[in-house]
C-alpha positions as CSV (number, residue, x, y, z in Angstrom):
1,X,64.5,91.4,-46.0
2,X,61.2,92.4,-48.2
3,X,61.5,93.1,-51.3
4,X,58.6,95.7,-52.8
5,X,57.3,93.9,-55.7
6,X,54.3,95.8,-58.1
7,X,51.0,93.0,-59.5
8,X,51.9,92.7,-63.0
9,X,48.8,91.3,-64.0
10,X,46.6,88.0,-63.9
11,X,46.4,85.3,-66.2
12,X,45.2,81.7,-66.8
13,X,47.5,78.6,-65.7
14,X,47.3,76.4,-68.5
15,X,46.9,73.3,-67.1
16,X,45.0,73.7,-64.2
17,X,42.6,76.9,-65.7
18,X,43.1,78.8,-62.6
19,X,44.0,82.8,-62.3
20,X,47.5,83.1,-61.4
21,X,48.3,86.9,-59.8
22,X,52.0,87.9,-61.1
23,X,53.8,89.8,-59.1
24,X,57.0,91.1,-60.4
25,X,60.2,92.7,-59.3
26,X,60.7,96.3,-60.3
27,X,64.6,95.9,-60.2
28,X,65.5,92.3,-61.1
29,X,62.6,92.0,-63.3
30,X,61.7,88.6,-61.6
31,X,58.4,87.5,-61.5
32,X,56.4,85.7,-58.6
33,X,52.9,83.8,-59.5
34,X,50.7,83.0,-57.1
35,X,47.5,81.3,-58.0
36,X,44.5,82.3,-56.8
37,X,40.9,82.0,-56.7
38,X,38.5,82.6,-59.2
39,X,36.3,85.2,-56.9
40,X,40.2,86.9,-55.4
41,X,41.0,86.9,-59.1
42,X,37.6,88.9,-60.2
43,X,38.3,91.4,-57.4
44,X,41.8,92.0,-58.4
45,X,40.8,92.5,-62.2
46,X,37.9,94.9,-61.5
47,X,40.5,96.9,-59.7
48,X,43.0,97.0,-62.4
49,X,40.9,97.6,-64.7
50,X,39.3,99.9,-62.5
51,X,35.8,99.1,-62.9
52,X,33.1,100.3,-61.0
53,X,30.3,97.8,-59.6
54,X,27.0,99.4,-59.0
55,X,27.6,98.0,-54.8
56,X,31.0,97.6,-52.8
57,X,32.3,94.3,-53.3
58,X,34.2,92.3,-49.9
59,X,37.5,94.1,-50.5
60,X,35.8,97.4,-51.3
61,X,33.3,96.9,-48.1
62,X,37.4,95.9,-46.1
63,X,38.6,99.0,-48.0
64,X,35.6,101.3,-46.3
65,X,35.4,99.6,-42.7
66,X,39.2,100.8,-42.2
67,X,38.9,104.3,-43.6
68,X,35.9,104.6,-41.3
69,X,37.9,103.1,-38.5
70,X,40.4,105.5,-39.1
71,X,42.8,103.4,-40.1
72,X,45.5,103.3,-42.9
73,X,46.9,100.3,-44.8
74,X,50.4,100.8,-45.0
75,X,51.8,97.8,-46.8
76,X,51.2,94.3,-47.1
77,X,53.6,91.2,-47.5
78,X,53.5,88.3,-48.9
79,X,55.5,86.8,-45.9
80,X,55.9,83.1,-46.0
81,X,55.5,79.8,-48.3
82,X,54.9,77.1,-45.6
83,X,53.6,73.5,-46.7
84,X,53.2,74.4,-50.4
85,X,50.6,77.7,-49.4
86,X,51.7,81.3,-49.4
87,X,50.9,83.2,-46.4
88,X,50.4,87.1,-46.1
89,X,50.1,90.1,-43.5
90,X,48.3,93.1,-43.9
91,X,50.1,96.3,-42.1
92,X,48.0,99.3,-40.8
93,X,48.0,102.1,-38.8
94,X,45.1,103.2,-36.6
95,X,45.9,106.5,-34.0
96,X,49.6,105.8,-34.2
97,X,49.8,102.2,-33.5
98,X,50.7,99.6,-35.9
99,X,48.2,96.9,-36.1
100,X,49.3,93.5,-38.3
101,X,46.2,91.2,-39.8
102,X,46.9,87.5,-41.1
103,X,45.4,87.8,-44.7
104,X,45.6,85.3,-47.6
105,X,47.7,86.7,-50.2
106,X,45.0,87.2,-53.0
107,X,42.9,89.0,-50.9
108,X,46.0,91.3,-49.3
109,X,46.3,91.9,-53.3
110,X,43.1,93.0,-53.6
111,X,43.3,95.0,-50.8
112,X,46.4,96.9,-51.4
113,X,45.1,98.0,-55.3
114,X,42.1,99.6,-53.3
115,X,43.8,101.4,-50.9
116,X,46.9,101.9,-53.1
117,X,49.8,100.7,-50.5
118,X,52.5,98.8,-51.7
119,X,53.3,95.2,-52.0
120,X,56.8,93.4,-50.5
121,X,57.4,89.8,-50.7
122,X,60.1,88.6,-48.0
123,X,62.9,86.9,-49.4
124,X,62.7,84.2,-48.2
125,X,59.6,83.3,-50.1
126,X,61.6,84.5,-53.3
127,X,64.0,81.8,-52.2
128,X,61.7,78.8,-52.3
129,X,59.2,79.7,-54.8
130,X,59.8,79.0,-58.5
131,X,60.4,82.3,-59.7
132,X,60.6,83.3,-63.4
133,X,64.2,84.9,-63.5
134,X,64.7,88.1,-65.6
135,X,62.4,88.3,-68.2
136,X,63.0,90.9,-71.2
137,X,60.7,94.1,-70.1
138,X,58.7,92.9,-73.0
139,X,58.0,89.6,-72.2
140,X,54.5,88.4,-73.4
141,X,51.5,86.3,-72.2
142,X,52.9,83.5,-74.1
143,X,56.4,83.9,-72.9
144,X,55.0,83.5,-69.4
145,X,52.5,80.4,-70.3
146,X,55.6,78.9,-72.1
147,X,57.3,79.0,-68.6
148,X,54.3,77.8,-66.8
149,X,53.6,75.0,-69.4
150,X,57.2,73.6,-68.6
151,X,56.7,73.5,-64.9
152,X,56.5,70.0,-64.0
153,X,53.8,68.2,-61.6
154,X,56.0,69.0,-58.4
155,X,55.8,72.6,-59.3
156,X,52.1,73.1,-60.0
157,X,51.5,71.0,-57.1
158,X,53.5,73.7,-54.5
159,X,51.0,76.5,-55.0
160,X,47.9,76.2,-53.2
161,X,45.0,78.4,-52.8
């Protein structure tokens, strides 16, 4: 089962200084990092922010080759944690027929905020990833960097890029 999730925001790990993409879970509240790189992380800010670059950037130039192919993004999923690395497919629709692309999940992030489709997680992954569980609606930056500070090694090891 997948389970629409909504990108929360980005922020720093603490320890390891790399962007970390939350995604979180409209109904529990539950929230899902995934770290990511510094150039997915720049794309997925400028879109948030909404930020206009004087040229299309990668995900803008994806963004345009499948309008211009005719083509819809209808969803993507962050579909599988396999060997400590989270894996992701990006759905579309071109002339009626489905079309699935293997993606990274930072850049099926990026993607989805430029074309505005939505964003499921299968449960699975939910399962095995450490997952901050109900935070108030509130919670803040430090809240989250509290958690994050008191993951242990294991844990910051299981996320790659």
């Amino acid at each position: 089962m997948e389970i629409e999730m909504k990108i929360r925001g980005l922020m720093v790990d603490p320890s390891t200084h790399m962007p970390i993409v939350l995604l979180k879970d409209p109904e529990t509240e539950a929230l899902l990092p995934i770290w990511v790189g510094l150039y997915e992380a720049n794309a997925i800010a400028l879109e948030v922010e909404k930020t206009q670059t004087p040229r299309p950037l990668t995900h803008d130039l994806l963004r345009n080759l499948i309008r211009s192919l005719n083509a819809k993004v209808q969803r993507v999923v962050v579909t599988e944690l396999k060997d400590d690395t989270f894996y992701a497919v990006v759905w579309m629709e071109q002339n009626g027929e489905v079309i699935s692309v293997d993606a990274r999940p930072s850049d099926a992030l990026a993607l989805a905020l430029r074309t505005d489709c939505p964003v499921f997680v299968d449960e699975d992954v939910l399962l095995a990833a450490k997952v901050l569980p109900n935070p108030a609606e509130q919670a803040s930056a430090q809240d989250v960097r509290k958690w994050l500070e008191n993951l242990n090694d294991e844990d910051l090891g299981r996320y790659k890029m």
